[in-house]
py3Dmol code that shows the C-alpha trace and the ligand (Angstrom):
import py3Dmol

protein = """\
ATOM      1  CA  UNK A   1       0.000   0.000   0.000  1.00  0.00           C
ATOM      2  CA  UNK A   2       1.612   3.442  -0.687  1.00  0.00           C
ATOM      3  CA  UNK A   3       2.759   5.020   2.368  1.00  0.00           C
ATOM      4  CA  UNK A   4       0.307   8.038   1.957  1.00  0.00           C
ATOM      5  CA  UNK A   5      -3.046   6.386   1.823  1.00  0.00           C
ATOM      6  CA  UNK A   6      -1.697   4.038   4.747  1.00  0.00           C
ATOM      7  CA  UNK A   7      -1.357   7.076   6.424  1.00  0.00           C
ATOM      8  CA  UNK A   8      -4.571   8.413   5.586  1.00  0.00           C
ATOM      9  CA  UNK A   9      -6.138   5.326   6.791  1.00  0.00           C
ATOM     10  CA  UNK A  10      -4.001   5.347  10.298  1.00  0.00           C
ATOM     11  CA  UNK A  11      -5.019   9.225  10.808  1.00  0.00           C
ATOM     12  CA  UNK A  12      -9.201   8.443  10.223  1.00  0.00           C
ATOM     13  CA  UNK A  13      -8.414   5.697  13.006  1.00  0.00           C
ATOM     14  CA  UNK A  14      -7.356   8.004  15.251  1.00  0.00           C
ATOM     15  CA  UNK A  15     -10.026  10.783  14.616  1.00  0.00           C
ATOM     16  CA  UNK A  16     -11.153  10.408  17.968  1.00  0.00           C
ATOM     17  CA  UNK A  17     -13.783  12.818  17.333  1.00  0.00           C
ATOM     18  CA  UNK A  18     -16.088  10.338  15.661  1.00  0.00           C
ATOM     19  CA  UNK A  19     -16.294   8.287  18.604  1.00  0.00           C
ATOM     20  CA  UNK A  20     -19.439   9.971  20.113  1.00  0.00           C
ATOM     21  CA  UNK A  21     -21.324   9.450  16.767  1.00  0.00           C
ATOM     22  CA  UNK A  22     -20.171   6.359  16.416  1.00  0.00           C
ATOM     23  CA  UNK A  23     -21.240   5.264  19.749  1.00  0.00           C
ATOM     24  CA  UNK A  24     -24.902   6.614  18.762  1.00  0.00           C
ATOM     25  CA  UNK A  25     -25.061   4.533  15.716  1.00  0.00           C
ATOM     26  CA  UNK A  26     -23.914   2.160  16.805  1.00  0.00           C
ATOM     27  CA  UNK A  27     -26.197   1.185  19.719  1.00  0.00           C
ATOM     28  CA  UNK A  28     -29.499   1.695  16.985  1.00  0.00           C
ATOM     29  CA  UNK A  29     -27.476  -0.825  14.807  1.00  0.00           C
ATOM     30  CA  UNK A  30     -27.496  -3.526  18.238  1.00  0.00           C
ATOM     31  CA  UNK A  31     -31.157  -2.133  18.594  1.00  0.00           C
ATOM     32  CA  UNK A  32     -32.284  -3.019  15.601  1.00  0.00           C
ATOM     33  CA  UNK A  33     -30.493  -6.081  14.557  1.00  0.00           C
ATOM     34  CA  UNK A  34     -31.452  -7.657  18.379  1.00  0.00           C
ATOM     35  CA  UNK A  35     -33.419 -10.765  17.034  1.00  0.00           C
ATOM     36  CA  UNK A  36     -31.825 -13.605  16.095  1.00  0.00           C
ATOM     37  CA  UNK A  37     -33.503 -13.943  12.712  1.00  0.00           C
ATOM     38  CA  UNK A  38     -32.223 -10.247  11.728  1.00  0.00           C
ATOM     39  CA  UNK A  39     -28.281 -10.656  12.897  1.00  0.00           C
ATOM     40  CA  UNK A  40     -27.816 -14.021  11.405  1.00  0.00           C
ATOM     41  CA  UNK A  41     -29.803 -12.529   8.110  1.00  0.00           C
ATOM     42  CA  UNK A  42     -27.271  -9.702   7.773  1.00  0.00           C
ATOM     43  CA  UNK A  43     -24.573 -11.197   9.098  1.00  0.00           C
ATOM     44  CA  UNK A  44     -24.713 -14.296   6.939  1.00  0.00           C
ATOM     45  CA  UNK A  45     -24.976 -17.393   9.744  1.00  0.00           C
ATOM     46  CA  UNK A  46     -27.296 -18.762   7.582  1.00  0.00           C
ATOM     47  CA  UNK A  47     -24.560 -18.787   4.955  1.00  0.00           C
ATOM     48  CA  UNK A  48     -21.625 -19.873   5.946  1.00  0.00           C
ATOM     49  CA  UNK A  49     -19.991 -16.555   5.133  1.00  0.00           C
ATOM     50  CA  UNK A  50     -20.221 -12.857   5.749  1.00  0.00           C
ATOM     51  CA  UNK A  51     -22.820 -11.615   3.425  1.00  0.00           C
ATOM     52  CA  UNK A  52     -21.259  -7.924   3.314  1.00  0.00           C
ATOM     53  CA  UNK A  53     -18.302  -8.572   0.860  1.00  0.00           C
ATOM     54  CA  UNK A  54     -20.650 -11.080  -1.203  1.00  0.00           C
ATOM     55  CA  UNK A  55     -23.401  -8.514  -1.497  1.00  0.00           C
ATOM     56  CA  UNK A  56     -20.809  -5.432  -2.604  1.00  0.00           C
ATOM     57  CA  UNK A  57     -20.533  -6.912  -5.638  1.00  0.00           C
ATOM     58  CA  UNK A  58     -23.572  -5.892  -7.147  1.00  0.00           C
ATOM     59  CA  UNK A  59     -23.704  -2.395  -6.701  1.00  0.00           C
ATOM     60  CA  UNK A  60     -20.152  -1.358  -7.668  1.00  0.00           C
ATOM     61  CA  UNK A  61     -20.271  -4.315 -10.292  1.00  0.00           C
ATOM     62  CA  UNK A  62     -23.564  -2.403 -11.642  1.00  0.00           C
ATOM     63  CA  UNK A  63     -22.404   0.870 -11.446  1.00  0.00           C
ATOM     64  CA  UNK A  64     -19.112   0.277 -13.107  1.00  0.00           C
ATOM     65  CA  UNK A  65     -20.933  -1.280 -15.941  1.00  0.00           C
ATOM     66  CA  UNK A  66     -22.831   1.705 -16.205  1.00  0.00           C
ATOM     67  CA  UNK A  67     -20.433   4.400 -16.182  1.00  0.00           C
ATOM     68  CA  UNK A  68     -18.256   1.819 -18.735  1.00  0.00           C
ATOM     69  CA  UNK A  69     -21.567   2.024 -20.973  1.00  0.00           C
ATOM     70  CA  UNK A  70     -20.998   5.618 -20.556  1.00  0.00           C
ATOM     71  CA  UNK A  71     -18.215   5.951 -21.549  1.00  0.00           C
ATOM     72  CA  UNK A  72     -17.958   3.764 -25.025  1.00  0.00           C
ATOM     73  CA  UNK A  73     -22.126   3.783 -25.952  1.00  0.00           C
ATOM     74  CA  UNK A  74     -23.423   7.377 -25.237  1.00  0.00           C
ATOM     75  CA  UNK A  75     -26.696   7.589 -25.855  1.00  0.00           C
ATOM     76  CA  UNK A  76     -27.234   4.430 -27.109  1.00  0.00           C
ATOM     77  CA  UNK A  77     -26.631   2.820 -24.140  1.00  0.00           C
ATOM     78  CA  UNK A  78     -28.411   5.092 -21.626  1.00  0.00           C
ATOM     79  CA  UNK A  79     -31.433   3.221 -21.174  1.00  0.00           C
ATOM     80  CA  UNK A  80     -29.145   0.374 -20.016  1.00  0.00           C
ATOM     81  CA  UNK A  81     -26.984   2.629 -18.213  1.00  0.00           C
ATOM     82  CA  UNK A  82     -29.982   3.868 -16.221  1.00  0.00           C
ATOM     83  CA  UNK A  83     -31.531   0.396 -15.477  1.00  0.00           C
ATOM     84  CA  UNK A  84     -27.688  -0.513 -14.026  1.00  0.00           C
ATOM     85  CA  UNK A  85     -27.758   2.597 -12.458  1.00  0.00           C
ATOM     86  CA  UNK A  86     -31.398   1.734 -10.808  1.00  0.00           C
ATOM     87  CA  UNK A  87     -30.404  -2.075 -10.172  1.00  0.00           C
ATOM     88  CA  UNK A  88     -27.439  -0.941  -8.104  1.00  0.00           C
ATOM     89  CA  UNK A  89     -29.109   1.405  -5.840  1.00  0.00           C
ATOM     90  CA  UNK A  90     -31.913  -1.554  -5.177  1.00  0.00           C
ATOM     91  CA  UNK A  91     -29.212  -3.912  -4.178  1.00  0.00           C
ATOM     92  CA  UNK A  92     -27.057  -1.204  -2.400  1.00  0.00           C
ATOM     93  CA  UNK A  93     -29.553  -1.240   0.279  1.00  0.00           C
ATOM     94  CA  UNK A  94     -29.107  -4.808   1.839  1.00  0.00           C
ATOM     95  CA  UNK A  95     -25.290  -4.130   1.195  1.00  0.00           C
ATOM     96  CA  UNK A  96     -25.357  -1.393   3.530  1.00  0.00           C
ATOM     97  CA  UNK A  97     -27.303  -3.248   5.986  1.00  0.00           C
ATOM     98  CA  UNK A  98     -25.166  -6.493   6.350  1.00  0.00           C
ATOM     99  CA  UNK A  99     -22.201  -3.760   6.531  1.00  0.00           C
ATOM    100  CA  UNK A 100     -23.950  -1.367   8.945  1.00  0.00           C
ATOM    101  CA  UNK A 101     -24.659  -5.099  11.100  1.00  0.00           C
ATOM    102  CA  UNK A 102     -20.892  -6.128  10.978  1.00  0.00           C
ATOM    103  CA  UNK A 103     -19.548  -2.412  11.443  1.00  0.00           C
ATOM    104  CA  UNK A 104     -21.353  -2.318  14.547  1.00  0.00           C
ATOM    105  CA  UNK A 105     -19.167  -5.111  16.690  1.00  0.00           C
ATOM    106  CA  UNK A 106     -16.260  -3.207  15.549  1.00  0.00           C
ATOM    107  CA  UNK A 107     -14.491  -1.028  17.876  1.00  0.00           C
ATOM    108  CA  UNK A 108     -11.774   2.091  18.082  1.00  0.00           C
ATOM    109  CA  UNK A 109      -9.990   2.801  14.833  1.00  0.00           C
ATOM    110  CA  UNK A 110     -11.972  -0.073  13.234  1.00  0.00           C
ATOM    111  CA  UNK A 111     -14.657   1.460  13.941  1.00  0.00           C
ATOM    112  CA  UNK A 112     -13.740   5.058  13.120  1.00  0.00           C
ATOM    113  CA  UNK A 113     -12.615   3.829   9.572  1.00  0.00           C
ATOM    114  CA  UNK A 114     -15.427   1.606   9.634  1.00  0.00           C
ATOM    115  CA  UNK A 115     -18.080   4.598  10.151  1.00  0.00           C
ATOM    116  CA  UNK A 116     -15.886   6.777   6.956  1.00  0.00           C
ATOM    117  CA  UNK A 117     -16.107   3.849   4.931  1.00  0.00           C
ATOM    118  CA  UNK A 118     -20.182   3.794   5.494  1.00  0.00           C
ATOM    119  CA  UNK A 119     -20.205   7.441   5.381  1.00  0.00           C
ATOM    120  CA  UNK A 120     -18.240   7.235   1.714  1.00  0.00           C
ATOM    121  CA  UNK A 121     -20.515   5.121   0.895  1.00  0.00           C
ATOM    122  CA  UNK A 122     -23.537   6.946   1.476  1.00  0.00           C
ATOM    123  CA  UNK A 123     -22.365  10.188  -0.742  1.00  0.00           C
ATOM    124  CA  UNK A 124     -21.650   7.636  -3.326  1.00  0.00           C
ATOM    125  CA  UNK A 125     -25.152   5.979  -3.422  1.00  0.00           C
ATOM    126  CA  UNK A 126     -26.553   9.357  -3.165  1.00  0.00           C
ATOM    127  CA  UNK A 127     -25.194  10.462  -6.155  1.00  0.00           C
ATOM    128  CA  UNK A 128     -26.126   7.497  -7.951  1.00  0.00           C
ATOM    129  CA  UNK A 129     -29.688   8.087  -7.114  1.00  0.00           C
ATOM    130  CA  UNK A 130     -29.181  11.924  -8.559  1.00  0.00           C
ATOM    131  CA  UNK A 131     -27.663  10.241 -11.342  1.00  0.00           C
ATOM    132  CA  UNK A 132     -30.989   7.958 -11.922  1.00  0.00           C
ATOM    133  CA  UNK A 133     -32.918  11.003 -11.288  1.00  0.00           C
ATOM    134  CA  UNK A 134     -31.170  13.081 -13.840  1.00  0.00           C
ATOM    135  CA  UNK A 135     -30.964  10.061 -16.422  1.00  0.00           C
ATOM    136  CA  UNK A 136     -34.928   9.563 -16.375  1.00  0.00           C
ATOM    137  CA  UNK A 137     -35.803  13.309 -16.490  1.00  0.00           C
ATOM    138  CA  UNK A 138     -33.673  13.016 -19.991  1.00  0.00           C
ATOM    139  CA  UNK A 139     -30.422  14.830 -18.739  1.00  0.00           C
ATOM    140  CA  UNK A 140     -27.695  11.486 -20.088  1.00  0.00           C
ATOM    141  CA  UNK A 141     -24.643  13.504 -19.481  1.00  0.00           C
ATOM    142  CA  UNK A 142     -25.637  14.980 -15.897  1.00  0.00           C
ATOM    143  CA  UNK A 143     -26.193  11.758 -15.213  1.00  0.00           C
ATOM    144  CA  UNK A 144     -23.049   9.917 -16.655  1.00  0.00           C
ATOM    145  CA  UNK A 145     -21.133  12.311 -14.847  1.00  0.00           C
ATOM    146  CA  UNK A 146     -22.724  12.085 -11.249  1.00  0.00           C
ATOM    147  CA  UNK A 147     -22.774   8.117 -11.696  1.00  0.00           C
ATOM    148  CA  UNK A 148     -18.966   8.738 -12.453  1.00  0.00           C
ATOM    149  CA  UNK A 149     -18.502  10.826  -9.509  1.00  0.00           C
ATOM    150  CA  UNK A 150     -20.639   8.597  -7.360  1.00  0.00           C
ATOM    151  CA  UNK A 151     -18.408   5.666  -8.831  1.00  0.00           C
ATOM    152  CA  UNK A 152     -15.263   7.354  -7.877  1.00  0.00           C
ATOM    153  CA  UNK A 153     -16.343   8.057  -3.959  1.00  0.00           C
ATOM    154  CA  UNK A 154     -17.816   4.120  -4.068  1.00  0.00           C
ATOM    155  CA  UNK A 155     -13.954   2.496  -5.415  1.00  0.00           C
ATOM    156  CA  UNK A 156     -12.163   4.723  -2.817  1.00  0.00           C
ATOM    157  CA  UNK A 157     -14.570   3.659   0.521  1.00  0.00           C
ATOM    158  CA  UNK A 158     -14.552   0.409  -1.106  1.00  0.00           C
ATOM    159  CA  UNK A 159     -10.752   0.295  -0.810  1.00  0.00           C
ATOM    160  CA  UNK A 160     -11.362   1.364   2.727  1.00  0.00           C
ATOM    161  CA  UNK A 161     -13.398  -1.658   3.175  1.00  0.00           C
ATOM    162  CA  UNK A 162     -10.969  -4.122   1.518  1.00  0.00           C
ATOM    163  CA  UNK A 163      -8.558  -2.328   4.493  1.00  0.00           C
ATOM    164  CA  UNK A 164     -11.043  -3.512   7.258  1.00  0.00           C
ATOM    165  CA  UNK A 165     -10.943  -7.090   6.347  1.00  0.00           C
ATOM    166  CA  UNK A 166      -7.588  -7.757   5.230  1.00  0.00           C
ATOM    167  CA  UNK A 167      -5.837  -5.807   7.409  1.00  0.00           C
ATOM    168  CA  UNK A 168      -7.547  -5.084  10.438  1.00  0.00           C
ATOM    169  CA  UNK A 169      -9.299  -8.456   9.990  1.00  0.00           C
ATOM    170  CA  UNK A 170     -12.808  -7.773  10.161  1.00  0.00           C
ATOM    171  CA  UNK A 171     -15.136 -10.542   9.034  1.00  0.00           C
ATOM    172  CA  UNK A 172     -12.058 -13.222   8.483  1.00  0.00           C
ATOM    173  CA  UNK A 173     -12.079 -16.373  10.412  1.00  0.00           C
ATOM    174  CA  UNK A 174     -10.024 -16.095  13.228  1.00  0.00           C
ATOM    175  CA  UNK A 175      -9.229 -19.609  13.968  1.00  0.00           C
ATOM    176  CA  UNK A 176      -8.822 -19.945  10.248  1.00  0.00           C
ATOM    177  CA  UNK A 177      -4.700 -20.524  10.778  1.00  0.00           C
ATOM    178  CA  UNK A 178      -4.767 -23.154  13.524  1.00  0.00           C
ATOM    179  CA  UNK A 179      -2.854 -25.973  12.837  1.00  0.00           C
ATOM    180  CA  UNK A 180      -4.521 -29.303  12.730  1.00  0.00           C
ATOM    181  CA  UNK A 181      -3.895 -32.067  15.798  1.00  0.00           C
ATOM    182  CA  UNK A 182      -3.862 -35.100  14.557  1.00  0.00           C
ATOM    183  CA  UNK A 183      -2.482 -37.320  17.581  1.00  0.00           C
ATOM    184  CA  UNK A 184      -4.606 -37.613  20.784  1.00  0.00           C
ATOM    185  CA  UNK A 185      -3.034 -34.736  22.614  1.00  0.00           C
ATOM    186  CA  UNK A 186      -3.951 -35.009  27.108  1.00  0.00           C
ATOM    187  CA  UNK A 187      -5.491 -32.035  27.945  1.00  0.00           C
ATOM    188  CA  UNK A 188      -6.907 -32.190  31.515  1.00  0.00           C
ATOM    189  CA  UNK A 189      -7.560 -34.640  34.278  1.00  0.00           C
ATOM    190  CA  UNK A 190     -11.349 -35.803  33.819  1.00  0.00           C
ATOM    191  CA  UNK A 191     -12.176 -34.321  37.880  1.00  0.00           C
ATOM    192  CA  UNK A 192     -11.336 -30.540  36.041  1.00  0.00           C
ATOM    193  CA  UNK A 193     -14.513 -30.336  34.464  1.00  0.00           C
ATOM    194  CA  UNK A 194     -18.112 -29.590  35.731  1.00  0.00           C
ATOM    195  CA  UNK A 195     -20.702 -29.519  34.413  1.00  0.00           C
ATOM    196  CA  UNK A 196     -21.890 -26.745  31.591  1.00  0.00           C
ATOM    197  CA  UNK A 197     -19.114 -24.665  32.747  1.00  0.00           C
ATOM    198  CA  UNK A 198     -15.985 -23.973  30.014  1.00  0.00           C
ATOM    199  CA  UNK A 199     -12.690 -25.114  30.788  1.00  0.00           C
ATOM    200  CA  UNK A 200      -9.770 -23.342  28.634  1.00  0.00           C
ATOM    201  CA  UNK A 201      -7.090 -26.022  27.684  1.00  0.00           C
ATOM    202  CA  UNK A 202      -4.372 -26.345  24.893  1.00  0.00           C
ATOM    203  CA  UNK A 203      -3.598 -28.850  22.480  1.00  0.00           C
ATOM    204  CA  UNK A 204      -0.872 -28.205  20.738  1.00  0.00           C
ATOM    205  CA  UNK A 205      -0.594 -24.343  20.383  1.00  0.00           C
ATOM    206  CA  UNK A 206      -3.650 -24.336  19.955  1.00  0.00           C
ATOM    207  CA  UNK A 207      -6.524 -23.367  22.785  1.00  0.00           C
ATOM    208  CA  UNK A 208      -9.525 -25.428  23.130  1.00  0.00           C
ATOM    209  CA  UNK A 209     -12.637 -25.317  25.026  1.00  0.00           C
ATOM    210  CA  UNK A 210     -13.940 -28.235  26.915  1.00  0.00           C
ATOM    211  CA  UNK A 211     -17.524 -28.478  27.845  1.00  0.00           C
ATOM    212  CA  UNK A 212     -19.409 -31.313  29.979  1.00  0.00           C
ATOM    213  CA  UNK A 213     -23.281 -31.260  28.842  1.00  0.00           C
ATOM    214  CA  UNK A 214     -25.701 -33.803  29.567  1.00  0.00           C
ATOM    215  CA  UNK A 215     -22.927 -36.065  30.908  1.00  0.00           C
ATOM    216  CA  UNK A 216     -21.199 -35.853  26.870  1.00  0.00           C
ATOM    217  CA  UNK A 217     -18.055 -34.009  26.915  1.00  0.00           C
ATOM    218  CA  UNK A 218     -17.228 -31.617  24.133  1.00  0.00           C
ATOM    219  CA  UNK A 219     -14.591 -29.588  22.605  1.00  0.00           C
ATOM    220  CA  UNK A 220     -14.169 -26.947  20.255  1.00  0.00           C
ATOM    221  CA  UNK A 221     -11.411 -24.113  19.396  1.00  0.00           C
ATOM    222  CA  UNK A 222     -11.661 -21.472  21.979  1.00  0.00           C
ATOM    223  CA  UNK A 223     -10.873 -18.846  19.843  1.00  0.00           C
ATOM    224  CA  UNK A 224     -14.334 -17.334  18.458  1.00  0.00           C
ATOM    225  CA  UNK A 225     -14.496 -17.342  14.675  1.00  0.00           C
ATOM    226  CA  UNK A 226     -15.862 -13.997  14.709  1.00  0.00           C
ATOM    227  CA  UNK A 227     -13.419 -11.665  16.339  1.00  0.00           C
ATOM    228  CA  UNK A 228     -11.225 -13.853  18.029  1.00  0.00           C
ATOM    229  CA  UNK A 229     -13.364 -14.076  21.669  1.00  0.00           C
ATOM    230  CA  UNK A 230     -12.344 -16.752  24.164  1.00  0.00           C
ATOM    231  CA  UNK A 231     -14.964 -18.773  23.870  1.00  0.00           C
ATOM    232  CA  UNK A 232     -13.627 -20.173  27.230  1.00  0.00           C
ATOM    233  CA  UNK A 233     -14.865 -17.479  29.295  1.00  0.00           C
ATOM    234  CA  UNK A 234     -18.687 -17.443  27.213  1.00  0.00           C
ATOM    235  CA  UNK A 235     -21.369 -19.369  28.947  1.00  0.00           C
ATOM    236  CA  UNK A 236     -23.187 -23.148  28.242  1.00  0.00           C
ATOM    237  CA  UNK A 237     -26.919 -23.031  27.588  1.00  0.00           C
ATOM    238  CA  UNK A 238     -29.021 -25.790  28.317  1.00  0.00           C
ATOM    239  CA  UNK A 239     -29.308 -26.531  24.590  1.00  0.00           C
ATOM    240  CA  UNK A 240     -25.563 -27.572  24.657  1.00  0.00           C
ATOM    241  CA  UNK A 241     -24.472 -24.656  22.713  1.00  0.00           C
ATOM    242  CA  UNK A 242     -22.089 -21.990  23.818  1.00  0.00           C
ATOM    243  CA  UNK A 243     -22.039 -18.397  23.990  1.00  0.00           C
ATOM    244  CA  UNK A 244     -19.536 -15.879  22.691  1.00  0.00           C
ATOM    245  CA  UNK A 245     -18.982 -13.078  25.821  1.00  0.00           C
ATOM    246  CA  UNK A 246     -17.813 -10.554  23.024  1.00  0.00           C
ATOM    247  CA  UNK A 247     -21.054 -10.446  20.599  1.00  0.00           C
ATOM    248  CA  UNK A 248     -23.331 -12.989  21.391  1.00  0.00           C
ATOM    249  CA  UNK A 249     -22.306 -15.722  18.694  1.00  0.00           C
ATOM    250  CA  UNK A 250     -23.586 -19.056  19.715  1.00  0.00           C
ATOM    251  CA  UNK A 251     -22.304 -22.699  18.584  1.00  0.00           C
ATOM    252  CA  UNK A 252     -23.550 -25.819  18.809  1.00  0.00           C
ATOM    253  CA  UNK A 253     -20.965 -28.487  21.163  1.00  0.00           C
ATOM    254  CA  UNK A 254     -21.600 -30.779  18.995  1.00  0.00           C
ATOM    255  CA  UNK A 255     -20.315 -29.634  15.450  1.00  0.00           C
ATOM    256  CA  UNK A 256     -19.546 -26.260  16.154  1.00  0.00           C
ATOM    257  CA  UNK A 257     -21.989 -24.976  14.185  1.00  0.00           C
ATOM    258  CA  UNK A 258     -22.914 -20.973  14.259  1.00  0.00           C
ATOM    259  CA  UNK A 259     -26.644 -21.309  15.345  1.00  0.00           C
ATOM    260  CA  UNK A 260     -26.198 -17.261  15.785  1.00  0.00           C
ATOM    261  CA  UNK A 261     -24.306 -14.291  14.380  1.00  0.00           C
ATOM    262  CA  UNK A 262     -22.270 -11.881  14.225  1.00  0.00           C
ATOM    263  CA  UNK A 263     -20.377 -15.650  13.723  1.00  0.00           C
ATOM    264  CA  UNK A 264     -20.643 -16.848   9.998  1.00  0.00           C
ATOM    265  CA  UNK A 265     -18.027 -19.731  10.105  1.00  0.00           C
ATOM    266  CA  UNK A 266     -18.491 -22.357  12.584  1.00  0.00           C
ATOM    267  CA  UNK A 267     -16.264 -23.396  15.404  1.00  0.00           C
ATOM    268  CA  UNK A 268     -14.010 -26.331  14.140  1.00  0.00           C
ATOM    269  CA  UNK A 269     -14.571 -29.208  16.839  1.00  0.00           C
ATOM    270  CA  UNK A 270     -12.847 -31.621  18.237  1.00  0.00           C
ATOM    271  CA  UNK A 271     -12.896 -35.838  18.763  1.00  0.00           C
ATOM    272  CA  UNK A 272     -12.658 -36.266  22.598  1.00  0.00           C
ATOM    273  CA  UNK A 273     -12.023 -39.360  24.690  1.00  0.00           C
ATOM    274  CA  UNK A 274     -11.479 -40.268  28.339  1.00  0.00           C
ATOM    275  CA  UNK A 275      -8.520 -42.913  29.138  1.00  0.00           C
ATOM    276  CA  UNK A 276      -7.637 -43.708  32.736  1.00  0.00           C
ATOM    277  CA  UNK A 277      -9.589 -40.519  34.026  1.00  0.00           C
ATOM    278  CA  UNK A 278      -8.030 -38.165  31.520  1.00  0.00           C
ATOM    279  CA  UNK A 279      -9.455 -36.089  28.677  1.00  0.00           C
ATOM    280  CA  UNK A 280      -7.525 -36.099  25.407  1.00  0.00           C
ATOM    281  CA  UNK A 281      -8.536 -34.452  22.386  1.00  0.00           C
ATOM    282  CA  UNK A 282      -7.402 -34.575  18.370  1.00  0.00           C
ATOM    283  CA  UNK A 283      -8.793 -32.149  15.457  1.00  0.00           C
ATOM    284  CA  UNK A 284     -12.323 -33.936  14.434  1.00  0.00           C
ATOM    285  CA  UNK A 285     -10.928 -33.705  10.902  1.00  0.00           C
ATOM    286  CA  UNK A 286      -7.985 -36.217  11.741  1.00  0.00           C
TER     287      UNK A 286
END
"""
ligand_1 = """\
4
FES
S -15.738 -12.527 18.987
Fe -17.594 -11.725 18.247
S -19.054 -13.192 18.794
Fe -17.190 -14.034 19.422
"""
view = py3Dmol.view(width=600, height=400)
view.addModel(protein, "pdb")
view.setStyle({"model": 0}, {"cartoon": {"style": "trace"}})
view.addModel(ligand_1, "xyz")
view.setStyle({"model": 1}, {"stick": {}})
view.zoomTo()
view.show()
């Protein structure tokens, strides 16, 4: 990344400023996303994968097809250009909700960057919708050149965006890099565990959660696919699934499945067995 726009990016993380704002929106965001059926809709649960990055795709790949009809069909193309134009605003709108859901379990500079990039965003979809505006009272060039400018704002918070994730790591799979354990690895002595209460151990390098439910024991990675929470220090409902403390996520003992978001990406789980009063544990996928 050139050394100027990483230090544009550094200095809107520190704009303190925004916090306050920030704070605001985000508490509607928790508001209104509450329900399990909303958060796992925007967040992409149901999916197995954010739904955020999948869903940008169809307004900036809409509006960059209709500023490139634009630019090489003139008039000929504008009543394509418009419906583009038009299609990307309608699918802009669920974009900015499954970002406006993720954005809000962000925090400090992610945040702050986060709330520029949605910002950005805004003024860019705006002037889309001037550009539709213009385009069906007639006025093609108006139009072609707000969608332009509109396109121009939308590539640059969009690069902000492409920052958040691969960067700061928002919306990657934290326990995407852990190394597989394939031999039966002792954790703890069997008398360590009570019931429906999380016990942090390690195999390997790697930190794992044991669970005792219904007299089956479980384990999963402790380290939340989400944002990295220690699953370890989250809570056991009596449905044997377990609770995130950071946002909420909840995944089944069993399979480590994400039953609720923010988490898209289940927890990978674990084979567990008892010898001689002693829990040892291997990768399930060994
Ligand atoms: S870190 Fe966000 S739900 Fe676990």
């Amino acid at each position: 990344m050139p050394r100027q726009i990483e230090d544009a990016i550094e200095a809107i993380g520190e704009l303190k400023a925004l916090d306050g704002i920030c704070g605001k929106a985000a508490a509607l965001v928790h508001r209104v996303t509450r329900t399990k059926v909303v958060k796992n809709g925007l967040s992409g649960t149901w999916l197995g994968h954010p739904l955020h990055p999948a869903l940008s795709d169809l307004p900036i790949g809409a509006w960059v097809m209709a500023s490139a009809l634009d630019a090489t069909a003139g008039t000929t193309g504008a009543r394509a250009a418009r419906r583009l134009v038009g299609l990307g605003l309608i699918a802009a709108v669920p974009t900015a909700a499954a970002g406006a859901s993720d954005w809000s379990d962000t925090y400090g500079p992610t945040q702050r960057a986060g709330y520029v990039h949605a910002v950005s965003n805004t003024v860019g979809t705006a002037l889309q919708a001037a550009s539709w505006l213009a385009r069906r009272r007639g006025y093609h060039g108006a139009g072609a050149a707000l969608s332009g400018t509109g396109l121009a704002i939308t590539l640059c918070a969009a690069y902000l965006g492409g920052h958040l994730s691969f960067v700061r790591g928002v919306g990657v799979n934290h326990a995407a890099f852990q190394e597989p354990v394939t031999e039966w690895t002792e954790v703890a002595p069997l008398s360590a565990l009570s019931d429906d209460t999380p016990l942090k151990v390690t195999a390997g390098s790697v930190p794992v959660v044991l669970a005792r439910h219904d007299g089956e024991i479980y384990a999963l990675s402790s380290t939340c696919t989400h944002a990295g929470g220690p699953l370890d220090k989250g809570t056991v409902d009596r449905d044997g699934c377990i609770r995130c403390p950071w946002h909420g996520s909840l995944f089944r003992l069993a399979d480590g499945k994400a039953l609720r978001g923010p988490a898209s990406v289940g927890e990978p789980c674990w084979d567990v067995k008892i010898d001689n009063a002693r829990v040892y544990v291997r990768s399930a996928t060994a």
